[in-house]
C-alpha positions in Angstrom: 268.2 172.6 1.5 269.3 173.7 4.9 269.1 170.9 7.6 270.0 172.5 10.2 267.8 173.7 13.1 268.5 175.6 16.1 268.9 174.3 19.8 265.2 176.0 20.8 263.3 174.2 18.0 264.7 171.0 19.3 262.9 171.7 22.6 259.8 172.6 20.7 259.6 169.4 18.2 260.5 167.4 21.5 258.1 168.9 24.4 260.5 169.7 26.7 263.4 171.7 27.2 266.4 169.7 26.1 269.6 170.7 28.6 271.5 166.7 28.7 272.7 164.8 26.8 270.0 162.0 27.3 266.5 161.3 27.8 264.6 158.3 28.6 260.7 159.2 27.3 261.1 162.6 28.8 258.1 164.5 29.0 255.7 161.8 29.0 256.7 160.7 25.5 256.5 157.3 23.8 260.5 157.8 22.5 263.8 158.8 24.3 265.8 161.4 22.7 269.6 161.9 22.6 272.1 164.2 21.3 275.6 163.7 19.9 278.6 165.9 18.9 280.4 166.9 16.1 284.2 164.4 16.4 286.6 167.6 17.2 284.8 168.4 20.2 283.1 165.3 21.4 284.2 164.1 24.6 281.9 160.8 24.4 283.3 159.5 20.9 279.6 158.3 19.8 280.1 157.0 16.3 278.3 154.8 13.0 279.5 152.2 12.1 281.4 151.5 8.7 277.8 151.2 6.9 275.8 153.8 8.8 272.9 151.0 10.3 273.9 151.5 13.9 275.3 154.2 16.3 277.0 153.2 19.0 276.6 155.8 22.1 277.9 156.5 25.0 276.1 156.2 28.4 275.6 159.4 30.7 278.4 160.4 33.0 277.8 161.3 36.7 276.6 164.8 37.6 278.2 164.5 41.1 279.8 168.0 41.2 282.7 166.7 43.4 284.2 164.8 41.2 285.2 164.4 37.6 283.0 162.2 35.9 285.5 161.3 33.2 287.8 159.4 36.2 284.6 157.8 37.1 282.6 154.4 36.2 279.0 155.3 34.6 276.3 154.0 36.7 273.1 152.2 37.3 271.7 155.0 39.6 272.4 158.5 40.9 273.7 159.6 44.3 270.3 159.8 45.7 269.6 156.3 44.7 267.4 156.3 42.2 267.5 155.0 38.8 269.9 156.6 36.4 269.3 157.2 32.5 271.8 154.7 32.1 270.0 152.2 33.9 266.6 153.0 32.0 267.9 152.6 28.7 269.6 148.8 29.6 266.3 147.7 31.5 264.7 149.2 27.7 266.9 147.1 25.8 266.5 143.9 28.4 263.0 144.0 27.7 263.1 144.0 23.8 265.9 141.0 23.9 263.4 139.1 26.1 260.7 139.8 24.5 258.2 141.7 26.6 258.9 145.2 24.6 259.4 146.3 21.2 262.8 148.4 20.6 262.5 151.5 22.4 262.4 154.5 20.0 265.2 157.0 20.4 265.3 160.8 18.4 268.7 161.6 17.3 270.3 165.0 17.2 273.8 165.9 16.4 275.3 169.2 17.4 277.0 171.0 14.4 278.4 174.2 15.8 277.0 177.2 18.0 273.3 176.5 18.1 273.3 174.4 14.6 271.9 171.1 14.8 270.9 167.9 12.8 267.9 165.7 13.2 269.8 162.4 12.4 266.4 160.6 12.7 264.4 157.5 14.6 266.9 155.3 15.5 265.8 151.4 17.7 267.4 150.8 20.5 268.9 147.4 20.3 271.7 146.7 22.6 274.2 148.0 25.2 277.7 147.1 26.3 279.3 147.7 29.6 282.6 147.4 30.4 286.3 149.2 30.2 286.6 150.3 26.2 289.9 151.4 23.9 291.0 155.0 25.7 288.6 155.0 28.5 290.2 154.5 32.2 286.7 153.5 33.2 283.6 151.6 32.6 280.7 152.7 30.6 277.9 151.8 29.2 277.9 152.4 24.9 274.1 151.8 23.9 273.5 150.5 20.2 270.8 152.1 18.6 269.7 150.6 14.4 268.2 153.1 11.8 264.9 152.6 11.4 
């Protein structure tokens, strides 16, 4: 059986029309969503680990149009101040570590090709890391979220 599904029925299942990379509870949901690429063209190197139990993601770049965000550290809020995406899902995982929250649910989708993608399923979000990483110039943040 086909798995596949195109980039509209993601917007559809979700409630909102998906154009980034990451969402904290878009939409007034009760679960962030986030999409991944295929390795040959994924400029964020997301990846499972050796037994598939947790993916480790990377945080959003900037969108500040005057510079490029791959020269640039990820941040806790945008150029307008407010809180970044970034920021949401660390204050997410703060709150399950100490307690006050259960792990905040995130949808996964992996892009496959030209309008092909893969629900990779409900995934926990149970930790994040920030901090200069093998072949990155810069700090980000790489999120851990656990199969549920």
């Amino acid at each position: 059986m086909d798995k596949t599904i195109a980039h509209g029925e993601i917007s559809m299942r979700e409630g909102f029309t998906v154009i980034s990379r990451m969402y904290y509870r878009p939409a007034k949901n009760t679960h962030s969503v986030c999409l991944t690429f295929e390795k040959d063209t994924d400029l964020f190197r997301d990846e499972f680990s050796n037994d598939k139990k947790l993916f480790f993601y990377r945080g959003m770049d900037s969108n500040d149009k005057k510079t490029d965000p791959k020269k640039c550290d990820q941040s806790l809020f945008k150029k307008t101040g407010s809180e970044s995406v970034n920021s949401k899902f660390k204050n997410a995982v703060e709150r399950y570590k100490n307690g006050t929250s259960d792990a905040e649910i995130v949808h996964l989708y992996k892009k496959l090709g030209l309008n092909k993608w893969e629900y990779l399923g409900e995934f926990k979000l149970i930790d994040y890391k920030f901090g200069k990483f093998p072949k990155e110039n810069r700090k980000i943040f790489i999120f851990t979220l656990q199969s549920s």
